[in-house]
C-alpha positions, 0 to 999 in steps of 0.5 A: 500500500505504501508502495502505491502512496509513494508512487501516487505521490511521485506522479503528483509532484512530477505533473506539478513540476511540468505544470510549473515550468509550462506556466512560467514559460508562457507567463515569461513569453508573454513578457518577452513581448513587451520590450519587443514591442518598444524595441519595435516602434524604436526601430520603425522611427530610427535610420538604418542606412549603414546597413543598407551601405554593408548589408554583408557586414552588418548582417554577420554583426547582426548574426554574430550579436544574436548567437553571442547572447543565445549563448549568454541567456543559456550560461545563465539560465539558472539565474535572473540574469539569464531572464534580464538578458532574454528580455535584453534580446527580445529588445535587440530582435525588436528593434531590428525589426525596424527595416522590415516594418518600414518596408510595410508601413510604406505600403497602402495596406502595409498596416494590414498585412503586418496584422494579417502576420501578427494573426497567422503567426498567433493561429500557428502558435495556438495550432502547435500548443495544442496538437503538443496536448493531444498528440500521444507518441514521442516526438523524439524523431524531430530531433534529427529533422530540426537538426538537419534543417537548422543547418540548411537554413542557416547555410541559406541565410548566409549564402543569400547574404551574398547572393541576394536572389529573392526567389531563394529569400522567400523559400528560407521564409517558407523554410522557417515557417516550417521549421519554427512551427516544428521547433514550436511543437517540439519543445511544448511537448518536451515541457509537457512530458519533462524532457525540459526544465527550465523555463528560460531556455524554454522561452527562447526557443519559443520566442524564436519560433514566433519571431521567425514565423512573424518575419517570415509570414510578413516577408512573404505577404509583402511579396504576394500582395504588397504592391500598392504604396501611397 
């Protein structure tokens, strides 16, 4: 009988520890978004002209600044200070933001195609979390999907750096859809089974899903339907 009690006790504790973690990963996601926001107006009001003058430069800076902090949130994941300083890139990735609002902002129904993204990017993200409750067998065979795939949208990335070739920008936008939704999946259903945590490195991985998602859907919408300026 003690035996059963323990075990019982032992499930409980378990499922309110998973609990926890998914509950302050999401109360800390929807933090993430307020200084992306403010990062987000600053960077639509602010000029940047020298990384049009060397976008090769400024684009591995950019690269190297963000997997520079990747690296810093997940040194300190344990502490405050990996929670200051996921705010501190939310920040950063809002800011940069900028250009590609500007962009649509430009346009007559610039307004409504960065909501049309903001939606879409909410419907994939609801979608994930809920197919991560429902689905029953273990995801661990994404692994080497989501592996392989980071590396060729990574090689993408850099390759159009230099290359510039719109055709292939928007397959590394659809790229990114697929894979983030992917990650999205992934890592709520490592949270709901244990396999993560901590809720800090839980959180980045599903604010870069929502942030690549984002760019990429509103990326493309510019491309389909964002033709007619003032």
């Amino acid at each position: 009988m003690d035996k059963y009690l323990n075990t019982s006790y032992q499930t409980s504790a378990l499922s309110a520890s998973r609990n926890k973690v998914l509950r302050n990963t999401y109360l800390l996601l929807a933090l993430t978004m307020i200084p992306t926001i403010v990062g987000a107006l600053m960077g639509i009001n602010m000029s940047f002209g020298f990384m049009r003058a060397s976008p090769i430069v400024s684009s591995v800076v950019m690269l190297a600044a963000i997997y520079g902090m990747f690296f810093l949130i997940e040194k300190n994941r344990d502490s405050g200070l990996g929670v200051a300083l996921l705010l501190a890139l939310t920040f950063m990735l809002g800011v940069l933001l900028g250009p590609l609002l500007q962009v649509a902002l430009s346009l007559r129904n610039g307004g409504q195609l960065i909501t049309l993204a903001a939606g879409g990017t909410a419907v994939v993200f609801f979608a994930m979390a809920t197919l991560s409750t429902v689905i029953k067998r273990d995801l661990g065979f994404l692994n080497k999907f989501m592996v392989v795939g980071g590396i060729v949208l990574m090689v993408a990335v850099v390759a159009n750096i230099f290359m510039q070739i719109p055709a292939l920008q928007l397959t590394i936008c659809a790229g990114f859809i697929l894979f983030s939704s992917t990650m999205i999946l992934f890592q709520l259903k490592q949270i709901i089974e244990g396999g993560e945590t901590n809720y800090v490195s839980a959180t980045l991985t599903l604010y870069m899903g929502i942030y690549n998602i984002f760019t990429s859907l509103l990326q493309i919408l510019l491309a389909v339907s964002g033709q007619s300026r003032d």
